[in-house]
Structure formats: structure tokens, C-alpha cells
N, C-alpha and C positions, 0 to 999 in steps of 0.2 A: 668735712670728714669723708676718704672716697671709703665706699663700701669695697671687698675686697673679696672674690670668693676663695674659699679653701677648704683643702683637702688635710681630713685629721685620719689617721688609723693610729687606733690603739689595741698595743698586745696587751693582753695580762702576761702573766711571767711565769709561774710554776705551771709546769705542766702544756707551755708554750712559747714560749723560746728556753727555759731553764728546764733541763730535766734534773729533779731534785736526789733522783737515784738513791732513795729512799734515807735522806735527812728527815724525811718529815713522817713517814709509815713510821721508819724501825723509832725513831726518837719519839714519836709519840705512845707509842708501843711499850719501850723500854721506861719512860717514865710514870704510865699509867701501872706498871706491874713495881716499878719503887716504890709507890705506893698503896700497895697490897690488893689488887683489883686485878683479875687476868684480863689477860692481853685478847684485844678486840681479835678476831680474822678477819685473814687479809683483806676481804672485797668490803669490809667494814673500816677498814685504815685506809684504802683508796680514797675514800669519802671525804676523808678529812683534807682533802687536801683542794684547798679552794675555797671552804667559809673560812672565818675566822675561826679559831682553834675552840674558843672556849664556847662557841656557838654549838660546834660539832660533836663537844662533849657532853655537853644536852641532847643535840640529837639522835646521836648514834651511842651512847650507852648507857647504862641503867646507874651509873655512881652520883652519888648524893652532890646538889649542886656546890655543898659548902666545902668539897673535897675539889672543885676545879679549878681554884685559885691553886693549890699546891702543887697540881699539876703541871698546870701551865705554868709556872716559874720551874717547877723542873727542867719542862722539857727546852721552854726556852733557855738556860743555862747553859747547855750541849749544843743546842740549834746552831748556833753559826760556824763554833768548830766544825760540826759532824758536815756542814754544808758546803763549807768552802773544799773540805780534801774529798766529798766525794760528787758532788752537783758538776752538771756540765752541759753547756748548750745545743738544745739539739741541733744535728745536721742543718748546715745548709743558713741556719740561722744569721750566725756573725756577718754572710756576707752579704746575707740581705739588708740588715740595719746598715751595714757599711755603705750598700748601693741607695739606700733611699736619705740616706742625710744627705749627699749631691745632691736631690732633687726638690722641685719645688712646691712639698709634701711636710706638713707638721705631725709629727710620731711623737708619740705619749705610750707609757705606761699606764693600765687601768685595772690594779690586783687590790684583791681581798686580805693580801700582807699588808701585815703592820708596815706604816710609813717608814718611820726608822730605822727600820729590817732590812725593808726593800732596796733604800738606798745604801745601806751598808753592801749588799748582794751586789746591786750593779756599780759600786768602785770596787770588789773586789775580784769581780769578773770581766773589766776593763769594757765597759759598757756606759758607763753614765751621759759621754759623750755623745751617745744614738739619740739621745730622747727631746727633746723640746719641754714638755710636761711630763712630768710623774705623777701620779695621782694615785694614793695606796690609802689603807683603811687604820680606824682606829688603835691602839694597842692596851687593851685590856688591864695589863698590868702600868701603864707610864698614863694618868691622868691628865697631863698636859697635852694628851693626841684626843680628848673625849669629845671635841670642836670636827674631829673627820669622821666621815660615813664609816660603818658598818658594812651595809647590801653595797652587790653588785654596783645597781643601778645609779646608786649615790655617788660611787669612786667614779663610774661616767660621767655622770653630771659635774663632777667637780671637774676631771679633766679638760671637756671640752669648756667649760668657767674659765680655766686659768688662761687655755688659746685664746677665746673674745679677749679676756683681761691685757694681757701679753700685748694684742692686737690693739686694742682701743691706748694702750699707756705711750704705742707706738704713734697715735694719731690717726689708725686706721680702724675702722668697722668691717667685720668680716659676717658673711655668708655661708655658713658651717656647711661640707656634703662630708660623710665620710664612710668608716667602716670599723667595727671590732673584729679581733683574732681570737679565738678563743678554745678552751678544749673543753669548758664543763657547760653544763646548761646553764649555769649564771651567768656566762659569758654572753650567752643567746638574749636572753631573759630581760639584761640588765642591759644590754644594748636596745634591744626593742621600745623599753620604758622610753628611753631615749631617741628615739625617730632612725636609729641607727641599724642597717645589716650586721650581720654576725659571720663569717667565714668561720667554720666551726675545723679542727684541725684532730686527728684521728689517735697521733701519738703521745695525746697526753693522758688522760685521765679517768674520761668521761666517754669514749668510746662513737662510734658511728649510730649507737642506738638512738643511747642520750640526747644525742648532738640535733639527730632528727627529730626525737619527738618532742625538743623545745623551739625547732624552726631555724635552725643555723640552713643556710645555704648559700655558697654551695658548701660541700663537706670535704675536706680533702687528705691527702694520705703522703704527701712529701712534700719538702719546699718548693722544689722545681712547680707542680702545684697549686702551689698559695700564689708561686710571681705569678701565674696565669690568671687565677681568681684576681688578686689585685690590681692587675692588666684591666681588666676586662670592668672591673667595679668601679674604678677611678681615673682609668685612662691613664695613668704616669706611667713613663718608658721603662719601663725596668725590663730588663735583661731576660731572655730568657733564661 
């Protein structure tokens, strides 16, 4: 078996290629006040977006836990209508993914969305095609996903699982270097657990503060940007 080395970068998705252009604020929002509880503010609905849903209604507000199953089937009932007419990728993004499937670079998906979500999101944003692995988190309400991670660091670890996996069924043994994209501090976090940098990205969520005080570097503010940082991390030719 030859050993093989390679190159993984993994994006998460909301909040760094997908801007959710508030499917996920206003719909978590609007289904916590269906159910008679006011509505979080806003720098409080930012939050949510990057753990798992029903994580973040424990952490960020004070309603009784036996009331976040209700919610969560709320809000997920609306979620992917409200996401597909108003979500859209950010700048600069599509033609990145476009320029790096030429190249000879395995790209994964590594979000804290539910699997079945996620994948429904990227065939309906003509994206599935970018990815090698996807690797997405549990889903609370469907028992049949309670086998995938939860944390960051877990949907990591699964991703780069499936590239050896993928690799070894191929007959080869590979040598993992790689890199996370990320916009919140678990993006950082959960790539570190994992022996992995984190390029921490400005326009999504989690802001320049954040991004630094969990270790992301470098930090950056447009794709033009991120090609340079990934230039420079991994050596593949990409475009300026």
C-alpha cells in the first residue's frame, strides 16, 4: 500500500460559504415567540448559528428544556423554505470551490448542521458537486442521525475519517496536512482538537474578536484573501 500525502481543507457552511441571510436568526426567532416566550435580541440570535439548535436553546435562553423539542420542530418546519428563497453564497465563494475541484486538493464540508439539512442545502444551491466529504452533525429530532457528532471537533474528526476511509478502499494510505475555514470559534477550536490550522473568515458570524481570541490565523476579510491564506498554507495554485 503506497502511502500518499494529501491536502484536506474543510469549510463549514453557514456563516462561510452560505450566507443564511437570516433563515436561521429570524426563524429561530419567530418560532420561539409561537411558542409564547419573547424573542431573544439580536446579538443573542447571532449565537445560534453554529451549535446545534437545541444546544443553543439551553445556552442562550432561560425556557424550560421540555419546551425545546416544540421549538425545534417549529422552527425546523419553516427552515428550508425560508432558506432556500432567502440564503446565498457569499462573494467570491462558488468560484473558489469551482477552482479547487481542478486541483489536487480533497475539500469537505465540516458544520455543526444537521446531516440531512446540509445535504438537502448544498443540492439545492448547486454545490454538492464541490465536496469530496461532507461531514455534518447529529439531528435532534431524526434518531436515526444519533451515530454523528454533535461538537465541532467530532464533525472534524469524522471528515478527515471518511478521506483515509475513501483512500485506504482506494488501495492507498494517505498522510493528512491540511486546513479548516471557519467564521465562529468552534471552527478554531474544533480544528485544533484535531492537529489542524483554522483560517478564521470575518464575514460570517463570529466577528475578528472571536476569531482571535480562540486562535484562528490568519483572519481574513474577502475571498481574494482566503485564495492568498490558502496559497500560502498549502501551496496549491489557486488563482489569485
Amino acid at each position: 500500500m503506497t502511502v500518499s500525502p494529501t491536502t484536506v481543507i474543510l469549510f463549514d457552511l453557514d456563516g462561510t460559504l452560505l450566507d443564511p441571510a437570516g433563515a436561521i436568526t429570524e426563524g429561530i426567532s419567530d418560532a420561539i415567540a409561537m411558542h409564547g416566550f419573547d424573542r431573544p435580541d439580536p446579538e443573542t440570535l447571532r449565537k445560534f448559528v453554529g451549535p446545534p439548535t437545541d444546544v443553543s436553546l439551553a445556552r442562550y435562553t432561560s425556557i424550560p428544556r421540555e419546551r425545546h423539542r416544540d421549538i425545534l420542530t417549529t422552527y425546523r418546519k419553516g427552515y428550508l423554505e425560508r432558506a432556500r428563497s432567502v440564503s446565498v453564497l457569499y462573494p467570491g465563494m462558488r468560484s473558489l470551490l469551482q477552482e479547487l475541484r481542478t486541483l489536487p486538493v480533497w475539500v469537505g464540508i465540516a458544520t455543526q448542521k444537521p446531516l440531512p439539512t446540509t445535504r438537502i442545502l448544498l443540492d439545492d444551491f448547486g454545490m454538492s458537486n464541490y465536496f469530496d466529504v461532507v461531514s455534518g452533525a447529529w439531528d435532534a429530532l431524526k434518531p436515526e442521525t444519533h451515530d454523528l457528532p454533535r461538537d465541532k471537533a467530532g464533525v472534524i474528526e469524522r471528515a478527515l475519517r471518511q478521506v483515509k476511509d475513501d483512500a485506504e478502499a482506494r488501495g492507498d494510505a494517505v498522510e493528512l496536512s491540511g486546513v479548516m475555514v471557519g467564521d465562529r470559534e468552534y471552527d478554531v477550536t474544533g480544528a485544533a482538537h484535531n492537529g489542524l490550522p483554522c483560517i478564521g473568515v470575518t464575514w460570517g458570524f463570529g466577528g475578528p474578536e472571536e476569531l482571535e481570541a480562540a486562535g484562528a490565523d490568519p483572519i481574513v476579510d474577502d475571498s481574494a484573501s482566503l485564495r492568498a491564506a490558502l496559497r500560502d498554507m498549502t501551496g496549491i495554485p489557486l488563482a489569485p
